[in-house]
N, C-alpha and C positions, 0 to 999 in steps of 0.2 A: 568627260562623262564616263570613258571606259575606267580611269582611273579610281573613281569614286563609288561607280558598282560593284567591280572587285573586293574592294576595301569593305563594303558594308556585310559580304559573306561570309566571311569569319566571323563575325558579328554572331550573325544570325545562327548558323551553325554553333558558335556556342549557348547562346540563349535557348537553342533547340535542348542539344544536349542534355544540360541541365536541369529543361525543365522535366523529361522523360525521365532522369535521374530521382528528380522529388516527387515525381509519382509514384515511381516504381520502390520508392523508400517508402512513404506513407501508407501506400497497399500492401509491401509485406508487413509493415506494424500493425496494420487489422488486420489482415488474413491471418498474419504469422507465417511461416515457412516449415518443410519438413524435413529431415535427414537422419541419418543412420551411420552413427562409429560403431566400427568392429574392432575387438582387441585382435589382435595378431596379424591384422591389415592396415589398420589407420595409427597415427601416431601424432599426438601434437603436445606441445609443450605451456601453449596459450590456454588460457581461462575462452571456455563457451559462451556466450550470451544467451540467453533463454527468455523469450517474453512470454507474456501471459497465454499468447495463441499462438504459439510456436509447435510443433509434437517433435521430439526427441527420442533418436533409441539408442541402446547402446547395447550392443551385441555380443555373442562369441559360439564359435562355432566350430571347437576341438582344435582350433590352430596352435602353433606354438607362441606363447608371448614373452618378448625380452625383457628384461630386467629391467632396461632403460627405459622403458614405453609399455610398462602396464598401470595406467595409470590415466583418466583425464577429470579434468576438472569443470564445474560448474558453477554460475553464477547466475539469479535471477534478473532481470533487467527488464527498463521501462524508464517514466517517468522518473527525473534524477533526485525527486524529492521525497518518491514511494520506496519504501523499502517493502526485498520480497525476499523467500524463503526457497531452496529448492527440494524440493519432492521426488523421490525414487517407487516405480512402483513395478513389481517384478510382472511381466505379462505369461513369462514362464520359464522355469526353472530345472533342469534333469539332468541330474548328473547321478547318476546311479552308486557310482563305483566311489562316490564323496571323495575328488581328487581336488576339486577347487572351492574356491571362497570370494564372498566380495566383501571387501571392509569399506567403511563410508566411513568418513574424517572430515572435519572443517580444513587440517592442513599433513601434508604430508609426511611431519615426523609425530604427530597428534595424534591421542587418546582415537582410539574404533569408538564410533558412537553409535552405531548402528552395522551388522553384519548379516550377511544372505549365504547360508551353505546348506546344501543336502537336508537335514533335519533343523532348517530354523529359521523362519521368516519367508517361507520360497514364496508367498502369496501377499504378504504383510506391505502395508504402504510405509513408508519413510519421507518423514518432510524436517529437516536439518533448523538449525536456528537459522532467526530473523537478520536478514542481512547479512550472511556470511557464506561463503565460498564452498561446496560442498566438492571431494576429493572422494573419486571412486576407484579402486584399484582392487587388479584382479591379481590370487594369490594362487601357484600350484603346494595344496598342499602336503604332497609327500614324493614333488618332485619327480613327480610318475609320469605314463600315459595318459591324454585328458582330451584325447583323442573322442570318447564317447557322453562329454559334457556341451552341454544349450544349456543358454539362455538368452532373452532378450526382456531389458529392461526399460520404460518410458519414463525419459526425465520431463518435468515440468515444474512451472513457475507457480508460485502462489502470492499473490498481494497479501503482504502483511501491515501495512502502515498505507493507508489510504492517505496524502498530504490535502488533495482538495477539500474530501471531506471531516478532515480534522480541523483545516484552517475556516470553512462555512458553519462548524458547529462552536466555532470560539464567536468568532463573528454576531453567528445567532445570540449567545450568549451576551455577547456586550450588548448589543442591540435591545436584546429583553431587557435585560439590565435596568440599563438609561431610560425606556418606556415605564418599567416598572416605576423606578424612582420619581420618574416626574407625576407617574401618575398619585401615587403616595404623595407627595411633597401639593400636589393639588388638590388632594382630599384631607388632608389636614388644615391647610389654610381654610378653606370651605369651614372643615367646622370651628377654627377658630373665630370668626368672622360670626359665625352662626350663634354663637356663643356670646360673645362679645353684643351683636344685636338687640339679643334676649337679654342680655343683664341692663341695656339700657333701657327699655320696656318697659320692665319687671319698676328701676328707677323712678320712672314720669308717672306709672300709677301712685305710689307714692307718695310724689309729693303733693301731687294735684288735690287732696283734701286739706293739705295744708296752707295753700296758697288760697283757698276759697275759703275758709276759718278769718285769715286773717284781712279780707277785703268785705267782711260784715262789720256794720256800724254796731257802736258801744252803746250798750240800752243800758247806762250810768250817765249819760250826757247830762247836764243842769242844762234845762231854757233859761 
């Protein structure tokens, strides 16, 4: 018996576990979660996750930033059949002395598709294309002092491709469809039938004068 109680607590302990684990996954999928990367203290080489109630900052705050590690990346996420778009929106922007810049790109040796410096967008929202990786990296631009440059920036997701409700409006769609046609295909026989009735009608008056024409006797008879 001591044998068998033992044995069944790891069990249990794992099933615990786990299940505290899918809770606590589930709930940060709707709540979402909050954090904050600063260039010149954080560094990572990995793609972000971002879901739709996620809040995202990313910072900087006169530090020095390396070469190696100016630079992170984002990606919207959720649903593996939603596609989404990631959105930059500057919360504020001052850098006086116009020492730095931010370039937004899909990939890191790729086209600036969008740009945040001193005189140009310090307010402006940014949402990147549909399904694709969006790359933000900060630039000194004259290799100066940047000592008296802020910003802070809120990355977020945006659903671009709803699959549910693209796959409930094909649906609806066949659905009307098939009602439609049957209903057609039932209103036409209708009036063929309606048709075809009538001509038979129209027929039996017809002939009916002539069938009583010919059931009168011959007033030519001889007695």
């Amino acid at each position: 018996n001591m044998v068998r109680r033992t044995s069944k607590k790891p069990v249990l302990l794992f099933y615990l576990i786990t299940s505290c684990l899918l809770i606590f996954s589930h709930v940060a999928l709707v709540f979402g979660y909050e954090t904050t990367y600063e260039f010149g203290d954080d560094c990572s080489y990995f793609t972000k996750d971002i879901g739709e109630n996620d809040k995202v900052f990313l910072a900087y705050n006169g530090q020095t930033v390396d070469s190696y590690c100016d630079y992170f990346k984002f990606r919207g996420s959720g649903y593996i059949l939603d596609e989404y778009s990631v959105c930059v929106t500057p919360l504020y922007f001052n850098d006086y002395d116009c020492a730095i810049e931010i370039n937004i790109k899909t990939s890191i040796i790729g086209v600036t598709k969008h740009k945040i410096r001193c005189s140009e967008n310090t307010i402006a929202q940014y949402c990147g294309p549909q399904d694709e990786t969006l790359y933000i990296e900060f630039k000194n631009r004259n290799d100066g002092d940047t000592y008296g440059a802020k910003f802070k920036l809120k990355i977020t997701a945006k659903k671009e491709y709803d699959y549910n409700e693209s796959h409930e409006y094909v649906v609806g769609a066949i659905v009307g469809g098939v009602i439609g046609g049957f209903v057609l295909i039932v209103v036409c026989i209708a009036i063929v039938c309606w048709c075809v009735c009538r001509r038979k009608s129209s027929q039996g008056r017809v002939l009916n004068p002539t069938q009583g024409f010919s059931a009168t006797a011959n007033p030519y008879v001889v007695y």
